[in-house]
N, C-alpha and C positions, 0 to 999 in steps of 0.2 A: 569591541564590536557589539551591536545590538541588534541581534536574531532572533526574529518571529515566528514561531514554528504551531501550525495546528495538531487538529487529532489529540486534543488532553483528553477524550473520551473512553479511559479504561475501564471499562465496563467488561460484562463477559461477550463482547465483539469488540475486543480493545483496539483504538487507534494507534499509529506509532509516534503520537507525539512526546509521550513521555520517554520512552525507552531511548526517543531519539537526542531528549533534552539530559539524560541522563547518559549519552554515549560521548556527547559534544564535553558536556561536565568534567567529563574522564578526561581527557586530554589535556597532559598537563602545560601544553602551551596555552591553553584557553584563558581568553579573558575578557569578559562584557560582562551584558547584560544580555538575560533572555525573558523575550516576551510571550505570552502565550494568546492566541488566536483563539478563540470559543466560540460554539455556537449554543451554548447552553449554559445557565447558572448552576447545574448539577454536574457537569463533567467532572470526574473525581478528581479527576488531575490540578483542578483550579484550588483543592484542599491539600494538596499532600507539601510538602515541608521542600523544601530545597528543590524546587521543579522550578516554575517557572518564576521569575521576582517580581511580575507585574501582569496581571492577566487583563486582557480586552475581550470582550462581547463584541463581534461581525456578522454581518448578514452575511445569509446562505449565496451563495452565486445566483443560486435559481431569483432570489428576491431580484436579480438584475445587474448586470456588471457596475453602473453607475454609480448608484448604493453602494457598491461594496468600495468600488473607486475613492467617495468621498468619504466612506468612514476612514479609511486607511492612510489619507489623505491628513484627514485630523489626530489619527495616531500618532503619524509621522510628524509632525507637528512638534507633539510631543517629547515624541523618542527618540526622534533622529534615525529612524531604521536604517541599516545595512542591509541585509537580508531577510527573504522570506521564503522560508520553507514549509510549502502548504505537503500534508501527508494524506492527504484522502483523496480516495478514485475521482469522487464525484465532484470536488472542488478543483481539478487540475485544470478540465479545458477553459474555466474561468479565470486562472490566476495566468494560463501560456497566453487567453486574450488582451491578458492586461498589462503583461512581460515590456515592452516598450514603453509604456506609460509609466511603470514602475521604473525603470530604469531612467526615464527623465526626470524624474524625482529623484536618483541617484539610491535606489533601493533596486539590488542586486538580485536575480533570484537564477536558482540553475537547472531547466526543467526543458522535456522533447518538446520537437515542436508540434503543432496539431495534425501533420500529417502522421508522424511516429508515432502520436498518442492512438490515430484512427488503427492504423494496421496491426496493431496489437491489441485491440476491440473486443471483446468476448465473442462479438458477432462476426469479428473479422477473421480474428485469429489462425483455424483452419484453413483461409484460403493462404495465410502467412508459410504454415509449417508447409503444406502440399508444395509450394515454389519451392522452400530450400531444404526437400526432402527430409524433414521431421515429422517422426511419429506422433500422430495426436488422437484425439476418438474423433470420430464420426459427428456430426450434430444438425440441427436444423433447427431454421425461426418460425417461431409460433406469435402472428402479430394481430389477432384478435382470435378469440375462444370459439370459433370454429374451426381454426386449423390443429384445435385440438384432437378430433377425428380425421385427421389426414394423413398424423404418424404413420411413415411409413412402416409396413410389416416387417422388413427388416431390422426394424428398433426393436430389439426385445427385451423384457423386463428383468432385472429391473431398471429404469434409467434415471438420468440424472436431471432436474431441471434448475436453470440458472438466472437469475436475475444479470439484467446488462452492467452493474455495477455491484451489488453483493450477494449475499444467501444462495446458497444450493441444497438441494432437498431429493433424497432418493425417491422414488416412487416406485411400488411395484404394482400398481395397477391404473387404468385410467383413471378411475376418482383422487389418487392421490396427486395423478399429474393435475387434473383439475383444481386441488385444492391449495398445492402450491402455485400452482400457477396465477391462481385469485390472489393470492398471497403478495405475491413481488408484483404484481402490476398495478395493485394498490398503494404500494411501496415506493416504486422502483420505474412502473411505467413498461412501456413495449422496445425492443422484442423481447421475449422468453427465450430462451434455448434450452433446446434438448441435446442432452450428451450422452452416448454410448457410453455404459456402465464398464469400467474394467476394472478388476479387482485384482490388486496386489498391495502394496506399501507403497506409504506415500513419503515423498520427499520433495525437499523445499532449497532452493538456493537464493539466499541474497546477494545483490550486486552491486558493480558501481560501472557503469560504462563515461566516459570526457566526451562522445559525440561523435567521434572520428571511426569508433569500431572497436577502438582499443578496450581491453576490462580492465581499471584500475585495482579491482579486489573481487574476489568470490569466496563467499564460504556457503558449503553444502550440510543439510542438517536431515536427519530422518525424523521426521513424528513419533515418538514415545506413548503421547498420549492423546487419542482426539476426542475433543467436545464434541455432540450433541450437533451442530452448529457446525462441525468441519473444520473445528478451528484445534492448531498443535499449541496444546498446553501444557508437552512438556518436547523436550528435543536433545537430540546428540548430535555432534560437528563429528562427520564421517571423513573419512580416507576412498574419495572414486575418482580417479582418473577420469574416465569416460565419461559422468556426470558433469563435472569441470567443462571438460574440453566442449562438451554438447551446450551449457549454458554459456561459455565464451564465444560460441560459434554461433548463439541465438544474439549474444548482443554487438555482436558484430554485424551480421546482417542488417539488425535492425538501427546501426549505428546508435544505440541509445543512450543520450545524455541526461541521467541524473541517477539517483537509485532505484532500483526494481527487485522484485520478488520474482522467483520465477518457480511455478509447482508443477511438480514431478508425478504419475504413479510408475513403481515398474510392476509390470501385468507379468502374474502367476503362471500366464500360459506360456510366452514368447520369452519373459526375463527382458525385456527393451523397456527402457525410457520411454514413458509418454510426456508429453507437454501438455498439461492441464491450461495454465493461466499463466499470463504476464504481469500482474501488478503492476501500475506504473509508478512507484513507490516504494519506500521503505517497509518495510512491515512489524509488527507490532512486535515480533524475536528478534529484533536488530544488535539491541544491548549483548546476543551473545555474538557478534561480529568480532567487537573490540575484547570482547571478552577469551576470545579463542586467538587475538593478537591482529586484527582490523579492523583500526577503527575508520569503515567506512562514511560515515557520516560527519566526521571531522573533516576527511579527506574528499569529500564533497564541498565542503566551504571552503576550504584551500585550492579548489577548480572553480568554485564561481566567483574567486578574487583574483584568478586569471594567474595562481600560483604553480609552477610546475609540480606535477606530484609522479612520484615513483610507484609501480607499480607494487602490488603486494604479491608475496609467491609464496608464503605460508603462511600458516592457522596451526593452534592446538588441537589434534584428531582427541575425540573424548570430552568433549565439553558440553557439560549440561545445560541448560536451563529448565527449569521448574516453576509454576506461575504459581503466584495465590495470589489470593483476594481478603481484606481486611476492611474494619471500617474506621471511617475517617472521620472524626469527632470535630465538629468547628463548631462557629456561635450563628444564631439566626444573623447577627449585625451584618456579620462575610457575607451569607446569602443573601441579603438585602443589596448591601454596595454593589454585588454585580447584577443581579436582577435589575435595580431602580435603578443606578450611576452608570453600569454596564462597563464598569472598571474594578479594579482591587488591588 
C-alpha cells in the first residue's frame, strides 16, 4: 500500500502525522510505502529517520481546492496512492470536498462527511451536546471586536477564548480577552468563542467510529502534564467506565466515520464530565492507542479498504506517554530539495 498521511509538523503544537505514521509502522501486517504530505520545508517530521520514505510539498486548501487537486494529481502519477489520510482540522473540509474525485482516481480516503464535520464545529458543538443531553460549558460568538463588550454578565472570569480551529487562551480580564482575541482572528479568522471556565482535570479520549455509530476502539487518557498552549505532554491510559460509555454514546450520535479526539474536563464542583471539543482527527498521543494494545489507526485503513474489522474491548490501564523534543541534524542539500523540487 502507498499512504499519504499529513500533519509531519512536530513542533511544540505537534500534528498527528508522525505518531500516526509510526502507529501504522507498528503493525506487523504492514507493508508499503508512506508518503508524507507537507506544508512546509521545516516540518520536523520531513528530517526524522524511519517516518515517512518520500515526502511532498502541497498547497494549503485555503490556496483553493483545484491547486491542491492538480498537485495530488501529479503525486499520484507518481506514487500510485491508495490512501490519504489528511490529520489536520483545517485541511479536512477540503480533502471530504475532494473525496469523490479522489476516489475516481482510485485513492481511498476514510473521513465524516461535511455535514458531521459541521455539527461538531467548535461553534456548533453546544447546540450538539444540549440535543443529546451532554454536559458542556456555556459559550458565545464573538464575530467582530465589538461584540467584545457584549459579554454577557453572566460569563464570569476567568474565561476561555477559542479559535474556530486552534489555540485557547484563558483570560481573566477584558484586555486579555481582547488580546487573544486579536490573536486568533489574525490567525484563525471569525467566529471567536467564548467558553465558561470550569476547573477540574482534564481528560482526553481517542477514537475510532466505521460511520454507522458503532466505536471500533476507545482509549481514555488523563493529562499528566499540560503546556503553556493546552496541549497534554505527558498522559496515563485510565480504567472509567462512564468516560467510555459517554465517549461511545457521543460517536454514536454523531455517527462518526474516521478517527477523533474527544476532550473531557471533570469540574471540581459537580465531579461530571464536560465535553470540551471534538477533534475531527487523530491527535498528536495517538502512538499511545496501540501502545496500550489499539491500534487504532491501522484499523482505520483496514475500514477504508472496506475490510471487516472487530471491535476492540481492551487497552493497558497504566500506560504512559512522555513527549520530548530533540534536534534533528540534516544537510542544507535536504532543505534545498524540498524548498526548490518540493520533493525528497
Amino acid at each position: 500500500m502507498n499512504i499519504a498521511i499529513t500533519g509531519l509538523n512536530a513542533t511544540d503544537n505537534p500534528g498527528p502525522g508522525v505518531p500516526l505514521i509510526r502507529s501504522i509502522k507498528a503493525h506487523p501486517d504492514f507493508s508499503g510505502k508512506i508518503i508524507g504530505f507537507i506544508y512546509d520545508s521545516l516540518e520536523p517530521g520531513i528530517y526524522m529517520d524511519d517516518v515517512a520514505d518520500i515526502k511532498y510539498l502541497i498547497p494549503y486548501p485555503s490556496s483553493g481546492l483545484e491547486i491542491l487537486y492538480e498537485r495530488i494529481c501529479a503525486i499520484h502519477q507518481k506514487e500510485k496512492l491508495d490512501l490519504i489520510i489528511p490529520s489536520l482540522d483545517s485541511e479536512l473540509y477540503g480533502f471530504v470536498k475532494l473525496k469523490d474525485r479522489l476516489e475516481d482516481l482510485g485513492i481511498k480516503t476514510f473521513l465524516p462527511t461535511l455535514e458531521h464535520l459541521n455539527i461538531r464545529a467548535k461553534d456548533k458543538l453546544f447546540d450538539f451536546c444540549k440535543t443529546h443531553g451532554i454536559n458542556a460549558p456555556k459559550n458565545i460568538l464573538l464575530t467582530s471586536p465589538n461584540d467584545i463588550n457584549n459579554i454577557p454578565k453572566d460569563f464570569e472570569y476567568p474565561l476561555v477564548v477559542k479559535g474556530i480551529f486552534y489555540d485557547a487562551y484563558i483570560a481573566n480580564n477584558i484586555e486579555e480577552v481582547k488580546t487573544a482575541f486579536n490573536k486568533m482572528t489574525a490567525k484563525w479568522g471569525y467566529p471567536i468563542i467564548i467558553q465558561e471556565f470550569i476547573k477540574g482535570a482534564e481528560f482526553n479520549v481517542v477514537g475510532l467510529g466505521d460511520g454507522t455509530g458503532a466505536t471500533i476502539g476507545a482509549v481514555p487518557m488523563k493529562k499528566l502534564y499540560i503546556t503553556d498552549k493546552g496541549k497534554g505532554w505527558a498522559g496515563i491510559t485510565i480504567e472509567d467506565d462512564k468516560l467510555l460509555n459517554l465517549s461511545k454514546m457521543i460517536i454514536e450520535k454523531s455517527k462518526w466515520k474516521s478517527g477523533l479526539e474527544l476532550e473531557f474536563i471533570k469540574s471540581e464542583k459537580s465531579n461530571e464530565y464536560y465535553l470540551l471539543e471534538i477533534n475531527p482527527r487523530f491527535p498528536a498521543w495517538v502512538y499511545l492507542a496501540p501502545s496500550a494494545g489499539q491500534n487504532l489507526p491501522y484499523a482505520l485503513l483496514d475500514l477504508a479498504f472496506g475490510k471487516q474489522v472487530e471491535p476492540f474491548n481492551n487497552y493497558t490501564v497504566g500506560t504512559i506517554f512522555v513527549r520530548a523534543s530533540w534536534d534533528l541534524i540534516t544537510d542544507i542539500k535536504a532543505f534545498e530539495k524540498i524548498a526548490v523540487l518540493g520533493e525528497i
